[in-house]
C-alpha positions in Angstrom: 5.4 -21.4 23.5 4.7 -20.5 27.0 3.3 -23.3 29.7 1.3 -20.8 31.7 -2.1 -22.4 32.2 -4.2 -19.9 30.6 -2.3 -20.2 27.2 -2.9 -23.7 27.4 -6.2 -23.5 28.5 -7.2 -21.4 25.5 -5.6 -24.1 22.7 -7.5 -27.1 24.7 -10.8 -24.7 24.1 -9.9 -24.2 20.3 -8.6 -27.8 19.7 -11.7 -28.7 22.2 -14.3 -26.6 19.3 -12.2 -27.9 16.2 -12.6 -31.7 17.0 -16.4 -30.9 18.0 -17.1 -29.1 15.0 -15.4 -32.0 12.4 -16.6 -34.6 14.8 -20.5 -33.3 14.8 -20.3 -33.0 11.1 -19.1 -36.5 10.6 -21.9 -38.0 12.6 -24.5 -35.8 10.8 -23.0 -37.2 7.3 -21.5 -40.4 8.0 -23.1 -42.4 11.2 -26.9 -40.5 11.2 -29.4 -42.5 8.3 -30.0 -41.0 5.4 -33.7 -40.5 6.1 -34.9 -37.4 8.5 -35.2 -38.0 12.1 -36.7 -35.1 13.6 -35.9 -35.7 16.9 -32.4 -36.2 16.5 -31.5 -33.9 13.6 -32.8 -31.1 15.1 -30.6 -31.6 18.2 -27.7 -32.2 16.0 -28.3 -29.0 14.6 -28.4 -26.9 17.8 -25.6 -28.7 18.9 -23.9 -28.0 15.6 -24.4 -24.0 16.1 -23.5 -24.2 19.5 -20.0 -25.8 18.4 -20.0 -23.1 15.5 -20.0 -20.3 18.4 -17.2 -21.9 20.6 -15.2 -22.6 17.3 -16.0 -18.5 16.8 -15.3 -17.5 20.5 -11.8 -20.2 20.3 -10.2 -18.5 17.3 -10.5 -15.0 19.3 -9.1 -16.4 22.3 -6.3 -18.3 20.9 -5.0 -14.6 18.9 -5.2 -13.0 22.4 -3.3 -15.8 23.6 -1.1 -15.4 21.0 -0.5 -12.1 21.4 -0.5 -12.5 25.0 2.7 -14.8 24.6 4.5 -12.2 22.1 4.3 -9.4 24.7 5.3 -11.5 27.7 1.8 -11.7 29.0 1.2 -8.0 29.5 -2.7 -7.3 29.0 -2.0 -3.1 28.3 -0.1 -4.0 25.3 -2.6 -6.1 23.8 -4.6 -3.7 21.9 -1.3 -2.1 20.6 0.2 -5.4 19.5 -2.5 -7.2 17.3 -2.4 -4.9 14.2 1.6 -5.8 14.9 0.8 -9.7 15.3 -1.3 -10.1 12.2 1.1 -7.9 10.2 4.6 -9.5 10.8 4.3 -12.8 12.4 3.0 -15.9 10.4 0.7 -17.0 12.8 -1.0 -13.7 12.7 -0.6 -14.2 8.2 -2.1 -17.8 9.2 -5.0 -17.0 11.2 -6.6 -14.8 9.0 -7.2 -17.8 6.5 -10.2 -18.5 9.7 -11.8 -15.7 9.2 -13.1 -16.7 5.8 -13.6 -19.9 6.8 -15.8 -19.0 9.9 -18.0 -17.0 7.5 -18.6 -20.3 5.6 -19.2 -22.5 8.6 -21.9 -20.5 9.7 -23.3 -20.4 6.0 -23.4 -23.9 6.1 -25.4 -24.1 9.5 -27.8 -21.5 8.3 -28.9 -23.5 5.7 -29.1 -27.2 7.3 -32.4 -26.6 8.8 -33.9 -25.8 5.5 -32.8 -28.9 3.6 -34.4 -31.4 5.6 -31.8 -34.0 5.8 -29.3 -33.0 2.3 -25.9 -32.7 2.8 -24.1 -30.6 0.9 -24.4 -27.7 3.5 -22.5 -30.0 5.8 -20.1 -31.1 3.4 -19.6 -27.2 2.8 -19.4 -26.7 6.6 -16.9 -29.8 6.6 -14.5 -28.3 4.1 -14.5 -24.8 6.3 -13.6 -26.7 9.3 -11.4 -28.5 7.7 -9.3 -25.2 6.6 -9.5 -24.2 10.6 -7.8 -27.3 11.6 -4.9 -26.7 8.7 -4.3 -23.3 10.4 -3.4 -25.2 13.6 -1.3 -27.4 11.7 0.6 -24.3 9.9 1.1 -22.9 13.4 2.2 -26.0 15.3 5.4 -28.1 16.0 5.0 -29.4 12.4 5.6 -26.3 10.6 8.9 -25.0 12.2 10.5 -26.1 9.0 7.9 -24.8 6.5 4.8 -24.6 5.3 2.9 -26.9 3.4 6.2 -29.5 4.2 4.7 -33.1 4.2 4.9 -33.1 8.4 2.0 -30.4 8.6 -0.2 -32.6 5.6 0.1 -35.7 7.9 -0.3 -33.9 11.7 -3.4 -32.3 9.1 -4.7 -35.6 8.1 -4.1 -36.9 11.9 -6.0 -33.8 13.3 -8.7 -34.7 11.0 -9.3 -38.8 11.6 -8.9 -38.2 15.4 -11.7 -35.1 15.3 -13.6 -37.4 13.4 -13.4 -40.0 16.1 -13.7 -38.0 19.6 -16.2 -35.5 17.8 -18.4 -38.2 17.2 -18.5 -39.4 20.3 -19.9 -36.2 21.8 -22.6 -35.9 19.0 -23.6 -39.5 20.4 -22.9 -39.0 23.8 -25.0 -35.3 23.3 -27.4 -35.5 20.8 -28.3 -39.2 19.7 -28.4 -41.5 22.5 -30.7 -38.9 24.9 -32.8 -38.8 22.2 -32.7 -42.6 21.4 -33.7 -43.4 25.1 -36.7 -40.4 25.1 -37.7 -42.6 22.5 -41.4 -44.7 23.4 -40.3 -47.3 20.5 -37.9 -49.9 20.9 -34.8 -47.9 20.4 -32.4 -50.8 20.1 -33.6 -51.1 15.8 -32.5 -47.6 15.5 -29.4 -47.6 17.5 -28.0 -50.9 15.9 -28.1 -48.9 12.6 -26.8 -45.6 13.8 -24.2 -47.4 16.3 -23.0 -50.1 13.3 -22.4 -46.8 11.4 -20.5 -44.9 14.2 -18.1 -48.0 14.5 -16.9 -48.3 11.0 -16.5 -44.6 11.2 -14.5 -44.5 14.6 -12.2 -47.6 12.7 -11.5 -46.4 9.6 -10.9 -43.3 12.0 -8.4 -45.4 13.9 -6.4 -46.7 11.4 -5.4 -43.3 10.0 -4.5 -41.9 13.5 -2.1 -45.0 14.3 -0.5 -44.5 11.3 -0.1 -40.5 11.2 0.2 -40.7 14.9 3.2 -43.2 14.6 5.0 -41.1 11.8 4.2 -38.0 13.9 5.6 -38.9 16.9 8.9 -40.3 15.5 9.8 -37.0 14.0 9.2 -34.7 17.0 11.0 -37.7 19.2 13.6 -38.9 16.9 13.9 -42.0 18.9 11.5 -44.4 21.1 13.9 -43.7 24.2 12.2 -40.0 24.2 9.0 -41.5 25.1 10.2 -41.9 29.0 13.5 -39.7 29.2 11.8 -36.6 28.3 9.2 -34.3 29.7 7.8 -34.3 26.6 7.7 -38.0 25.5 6.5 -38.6 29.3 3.6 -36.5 28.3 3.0 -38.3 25.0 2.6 -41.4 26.9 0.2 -40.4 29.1 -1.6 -39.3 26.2 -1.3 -42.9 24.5 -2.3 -44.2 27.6 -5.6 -42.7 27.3 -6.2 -43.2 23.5 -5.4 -47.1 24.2 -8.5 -46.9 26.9 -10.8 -44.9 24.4 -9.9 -48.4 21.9 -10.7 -50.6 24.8 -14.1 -48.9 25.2 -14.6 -48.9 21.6 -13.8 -52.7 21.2 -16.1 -53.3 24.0 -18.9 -51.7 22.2 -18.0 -52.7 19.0 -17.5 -57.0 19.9 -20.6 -56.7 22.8 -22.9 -54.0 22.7 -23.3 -53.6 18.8 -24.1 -57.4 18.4 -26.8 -57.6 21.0 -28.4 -54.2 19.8 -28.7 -56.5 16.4 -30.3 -59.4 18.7 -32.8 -56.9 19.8 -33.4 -55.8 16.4 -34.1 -58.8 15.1 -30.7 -58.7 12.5 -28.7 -61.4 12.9 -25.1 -60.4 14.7 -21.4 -59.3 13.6 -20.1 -62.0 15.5 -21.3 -65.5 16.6 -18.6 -66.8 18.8 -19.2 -64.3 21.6 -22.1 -65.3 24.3 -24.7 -63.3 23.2 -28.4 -64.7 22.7 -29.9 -66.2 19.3 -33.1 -65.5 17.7 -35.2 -62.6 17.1 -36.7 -60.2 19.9 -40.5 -60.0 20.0 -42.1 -56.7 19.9 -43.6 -56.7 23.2 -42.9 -55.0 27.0 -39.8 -57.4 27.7 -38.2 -56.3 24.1 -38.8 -52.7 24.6 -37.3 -52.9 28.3 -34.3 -55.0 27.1 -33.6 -52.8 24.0 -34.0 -49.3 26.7 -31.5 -51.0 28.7 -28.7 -52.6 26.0 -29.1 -49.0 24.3 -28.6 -47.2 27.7 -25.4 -49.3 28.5 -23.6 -48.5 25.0 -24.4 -45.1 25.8 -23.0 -45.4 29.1 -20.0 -47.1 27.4 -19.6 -44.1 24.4 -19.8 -41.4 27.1 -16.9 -43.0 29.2 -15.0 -42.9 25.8 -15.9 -39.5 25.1 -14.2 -38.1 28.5 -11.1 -40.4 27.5 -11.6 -38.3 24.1 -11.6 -35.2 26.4 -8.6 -36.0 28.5 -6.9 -36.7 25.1 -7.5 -33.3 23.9 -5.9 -31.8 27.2 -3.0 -33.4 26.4 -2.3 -32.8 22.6 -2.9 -29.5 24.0 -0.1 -29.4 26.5 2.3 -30.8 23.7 1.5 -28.1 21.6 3.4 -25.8 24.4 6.0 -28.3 24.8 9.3 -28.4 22.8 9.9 -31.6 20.9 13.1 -33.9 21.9 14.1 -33.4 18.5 14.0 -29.6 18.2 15.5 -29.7 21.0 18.6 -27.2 21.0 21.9 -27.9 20.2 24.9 -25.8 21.1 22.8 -23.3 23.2 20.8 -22.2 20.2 17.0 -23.0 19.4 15.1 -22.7 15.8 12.3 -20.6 15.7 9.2 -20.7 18.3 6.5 -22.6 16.8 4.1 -20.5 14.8 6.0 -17.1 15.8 8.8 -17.3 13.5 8.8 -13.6 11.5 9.1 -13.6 7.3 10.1 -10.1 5.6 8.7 -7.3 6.3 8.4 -4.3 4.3 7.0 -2.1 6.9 9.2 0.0 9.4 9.0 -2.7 12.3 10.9 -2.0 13.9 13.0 0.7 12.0 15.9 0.3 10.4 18.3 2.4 11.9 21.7 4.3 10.7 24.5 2.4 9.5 27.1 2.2 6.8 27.8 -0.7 4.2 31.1 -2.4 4.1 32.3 -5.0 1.4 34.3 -8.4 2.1 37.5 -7.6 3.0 36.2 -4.8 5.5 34.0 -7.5 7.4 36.7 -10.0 7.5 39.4 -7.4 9.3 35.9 -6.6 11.7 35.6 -9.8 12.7 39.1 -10.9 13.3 39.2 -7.8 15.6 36.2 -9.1 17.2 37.3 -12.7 17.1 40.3 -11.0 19.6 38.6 -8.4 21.7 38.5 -8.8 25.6 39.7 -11.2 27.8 38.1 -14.5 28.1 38.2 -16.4 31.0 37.5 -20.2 31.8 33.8 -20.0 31.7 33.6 -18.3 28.1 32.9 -15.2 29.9 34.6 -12.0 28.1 36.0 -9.2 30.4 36.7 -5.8 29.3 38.8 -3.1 32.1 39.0 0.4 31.9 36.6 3.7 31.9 36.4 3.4 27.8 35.1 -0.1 26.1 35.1 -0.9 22.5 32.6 -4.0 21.8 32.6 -5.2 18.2 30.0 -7.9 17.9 29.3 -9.8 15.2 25.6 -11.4 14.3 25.5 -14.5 12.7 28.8 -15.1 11.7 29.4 -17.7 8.6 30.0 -21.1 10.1 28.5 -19.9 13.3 24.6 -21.1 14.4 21.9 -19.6 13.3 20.2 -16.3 15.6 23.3 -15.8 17.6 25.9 -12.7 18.5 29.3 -13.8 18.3 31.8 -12.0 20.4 35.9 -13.3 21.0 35.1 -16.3 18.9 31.9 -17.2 21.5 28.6 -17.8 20.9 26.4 -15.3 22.9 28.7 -14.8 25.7 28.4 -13.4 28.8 30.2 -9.8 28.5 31.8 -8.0 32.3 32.4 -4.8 31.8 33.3 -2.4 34.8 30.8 0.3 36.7 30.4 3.8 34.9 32.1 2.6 31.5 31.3 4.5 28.7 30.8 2.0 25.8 31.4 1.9 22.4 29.2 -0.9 20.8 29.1 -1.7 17.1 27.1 -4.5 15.0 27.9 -6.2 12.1 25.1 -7.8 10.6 27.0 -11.2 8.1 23.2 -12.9 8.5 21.0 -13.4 5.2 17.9 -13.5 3.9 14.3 -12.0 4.4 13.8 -11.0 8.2 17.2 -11.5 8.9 17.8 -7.9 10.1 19.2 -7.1 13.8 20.0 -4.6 16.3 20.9 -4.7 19.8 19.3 -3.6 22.7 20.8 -3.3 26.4 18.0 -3.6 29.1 17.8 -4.9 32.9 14.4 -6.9 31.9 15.3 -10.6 32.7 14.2 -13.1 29.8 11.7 -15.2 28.9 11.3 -11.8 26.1 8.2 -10.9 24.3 8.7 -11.5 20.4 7.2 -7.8 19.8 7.7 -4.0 20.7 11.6 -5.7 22.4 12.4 -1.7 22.3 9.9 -0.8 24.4 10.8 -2.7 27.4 11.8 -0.7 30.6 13.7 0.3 31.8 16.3 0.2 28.6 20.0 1.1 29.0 21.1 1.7 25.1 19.4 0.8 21.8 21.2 0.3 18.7 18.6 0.4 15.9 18.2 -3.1 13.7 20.5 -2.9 10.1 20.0 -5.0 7.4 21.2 -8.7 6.2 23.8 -8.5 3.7 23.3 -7.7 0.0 23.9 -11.2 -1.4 24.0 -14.7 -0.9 27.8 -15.0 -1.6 29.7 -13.9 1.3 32.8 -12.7 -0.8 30.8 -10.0 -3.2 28.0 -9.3 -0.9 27.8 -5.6 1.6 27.7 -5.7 5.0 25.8 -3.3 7.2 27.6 -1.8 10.1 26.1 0.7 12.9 27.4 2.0 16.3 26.2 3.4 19.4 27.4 5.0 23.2 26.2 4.2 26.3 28.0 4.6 29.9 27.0 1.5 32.4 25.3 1.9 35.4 27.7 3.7 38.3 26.1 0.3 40.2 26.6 -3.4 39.7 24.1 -5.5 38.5 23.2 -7.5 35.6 21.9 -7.0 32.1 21.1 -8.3 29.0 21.9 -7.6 25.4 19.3 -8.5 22.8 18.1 -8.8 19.0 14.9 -6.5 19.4 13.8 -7.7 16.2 10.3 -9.4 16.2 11.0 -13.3 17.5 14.5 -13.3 17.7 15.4 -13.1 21.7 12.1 -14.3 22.4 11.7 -17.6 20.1 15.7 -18.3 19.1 17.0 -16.9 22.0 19.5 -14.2 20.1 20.7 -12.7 23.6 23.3 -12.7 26.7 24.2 -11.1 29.7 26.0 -8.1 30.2 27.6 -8.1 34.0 28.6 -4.8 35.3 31.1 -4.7 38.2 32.6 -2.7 40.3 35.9 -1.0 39.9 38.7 -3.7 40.5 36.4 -6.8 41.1 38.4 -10.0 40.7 38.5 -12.3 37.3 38.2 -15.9 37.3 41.5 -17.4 35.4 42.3 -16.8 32.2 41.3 -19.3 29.4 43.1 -18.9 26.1 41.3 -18.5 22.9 41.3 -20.1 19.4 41.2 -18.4 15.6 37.9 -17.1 14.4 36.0 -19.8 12.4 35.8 -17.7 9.4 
């Protein structure tokens, strides 16, 4: 994903309204009594529908963002490109799972007000949230190696605990404790209820996020060392940093505010060893003013935690538009973008163009030819002379990584032809499997590349149309699809690119390379000699 700052402000506003949402309902079901309390439940139910809106307003913005990121950030496209993005991509197949949801969530809230105090509308409201934060899951670092693999259940199940936790602490911070203090009873007998609930919540909340977080963590770091040698881990830290606070707070609350609250109340306390006072507080002035102020300073202490909570959220979000350590790339190639990768198709998009089939023994003699074209000099760049070029690349060569071109036994390379060449290019496609179709466009446009409408971008040299994966998974009796095209370089120098236009492949796994045009005669670094093809 991109790290512009409105793509990541837009996923800290959705992961912002997803933890609200869970986090509100949890309070309401697990930390608020059982009996009505007008006062309070009513403002947990306005702030409940005003989380339901920015959860509503989120899921837009973070499909424009989306789509934003797919075009290269180019607003007149945007329109155009969202049929496209929910058609073809899976995190346009992934989102749409919200819109049902959403239409439950609000259900849910409609019918709260009416049921003075019964729960199953937020339990119903709680299993449609709970849906929106498995979409965000689906479409995350987690699920570049499939859906429903057991890293998206436990980044899931973390999502869930944490929400629980942070979103709590704004429905206090919000909702509870103004209401608490507005109060002209005592309100430490209420709050050491409400506030001995919200702590076994926010622990049994903790020990599911150390866990999930721990597991999490070593699978997108694949070692500890990560955690302070890469931009990423550097990140993480920061973000540990501030969930190590928030338990600070929280222990603070938990081991001294909570057991003076009980003092107040006239219970007797969690914990005797700390230096709190004994006995039972008399219902007079000098109870009501001490209970006012121990309830004001664990409010004091929750809100603190809460802005931790906040800071937290800010940078999960930044993570989610930072590469992993270990997807990093390896050999100059990347895996699919997170949440863009492209399944079949069975639409024309883009169109498959002209080619012709070949069987085995046809694509072998191609790709030795291939394997020998050009001259290749120290840097792995291929140069090709004269006024007429034959270019026979290859895409996705067996034994060769995944989303590449191979050209003169190179991965990608750099091709220097001269200026005013007319070219002959052809693809062969050896790739497999659904979505696996390529073409190859030629274009000035310098990459990062949008993962949709790749043959729209202008200005474009030559287009060769995408041809399908082979016809089977065995290499030896499968068809190969083979296509051509002519172009003529520009008459001046300059530098292009050649490119997969299909959706997500340039843009996400990076399935392109230069093309350097020179002029007539221009000098060649030294030759370099070149191995057999790796067939």
């Amino acid at each position: 994903m991109h790290q512009h700052p409105l793509y990541i402000g837009l996923t800290t506003f959705d992961v912002l309204a997803v933890v609200s949402s869970i986090g509100l309902i949890a309070c309401w079901l697990f930390v608020l009594p059982r009996k009505p309390l007008a006062h309070i439940d009513g403002a947990m139910v306005r702030l409940l529908g005003v989380a339901a809106g920015l959860l509503t307003a989120s899921s837009v913005g973070i499909l424009v963002a989306r789509t934003l990121e797919m075009e290269g950030g180019h607003w007149a496209g945007l329109l155009p490109a969202l049929p496209l993005v929910l058609k073809v991509t899976h995190f346009g197949h992934v989102w749409l799972f919200r819109l049902p949801a959403l239409a439950v969530l609000w259900t849910g809230w409609f019918l709260i007000p009416r049921r003075e105090r019964r729960n199953w509308p937020a339990w119903l409201m709680l299993a449609a949230v709970a849906g929106i934060a498995l979409t965000r899951s689906e479409t995350g670092h987690p699920a570049d190696h499939g859906d429903f693999t057991l890293a998206v259940w436990i980044d899931w199940v973390h999502f869930l605990a944490g929400s629980a936790w942070v979103g709590s602490l704004f429905g206090m911070a919000l909702a509870v404790f103004p209401k608490l203090l507005a109060s002209e009873e005592n309100p430490a007998i209420l709050a050491a209820d409400i506030f001995g609930r919200l702590s076994r919540l926010a622990g049994f909340a903790l020990g599911i996020v150390l866990l999930t977080g721990g597991l999490t963590a070593w699978h997108e770091l694949g070692s500890w060392a990560m955690l302070w040698s890469s931009s990423y881990g550097r990140i993480l830290s920061i973000k540990l940093l501030f969930v190590a606070t928030m338990i600070g707070l929280g222990a603070r609350n938990r081991y001294g505010h909570l057991p003076r609250l009980r003092v107040l109340s006239g219970l007797k306390p969690l914990t005797t060893w700390l230096p709190l006072g004994r006995g039972k507080a008399k219902n007079d002035a000098s109870a009501l003013s001490s209970g006012s102020s121990a309830v004001r300073r664990c409010a004091q202490t929750v809100s603190t935690e809460a802005l931790f909570g906040l800071a937290v959220i800010v940078m999960a979000s930044i993570l989610l538009h930072g590469m992993p350590p270990a997807a990093m790339p390896h050999n100059d190639t990347l895996s699919s973008m997170s949440g863009m990768s492209v399944p079949a198709v069975t639409g024309p998009l883009p169109a498959i163009g002209p080619h012709r089939w070949i069987d085995w023994t046809e694509a072998r003699a191609y790709v030795e030819h291939s394997a020998h074209a050009g001259t290749v000099d120290r840097t792995g760049r291929v140069h090709f002379s004269g006024k007429k070029v034959r270019i026979d690349l290859v895409a996705v060569q067996p034994h060769y990584p995944d989303m590449s071109f191979e050209l003169a036994d190179r991965v990608n390379p750099t091709i220097v032809v001269t200026a005013g060449a007319r070219i002959t290019l052809s693809l062969l496609n050896m790739d497999y499997g659904p979505g696996m179709d390529h073409g190859v466009i030629v274009t000035s446009v310098d990459p990062p590349f949008p993962v949709l409408q790749m043959e729209h971008l202008h200005p474009l040299l030559a287009a060769l149309e995408p041809v399908p994966s082979r016809s089977a998974r065995s290499q030896q009796q499968s068809r190969y699809a083979e296509a051509t095209m002519h172009f003529a370089t520009p008459a001046t120098p300059g530098t292009y690119y050649y490119a997969c236009q299909w959706p997500g492949h340039a843009a996400g796994d990076r399935m392109y390379g230069k093309l350097e045009v020179r002029a007539v005669g221009g000098s060649m670094a030294s030759i370099d000699s070149r191995g057999p093809a790796h067939f």
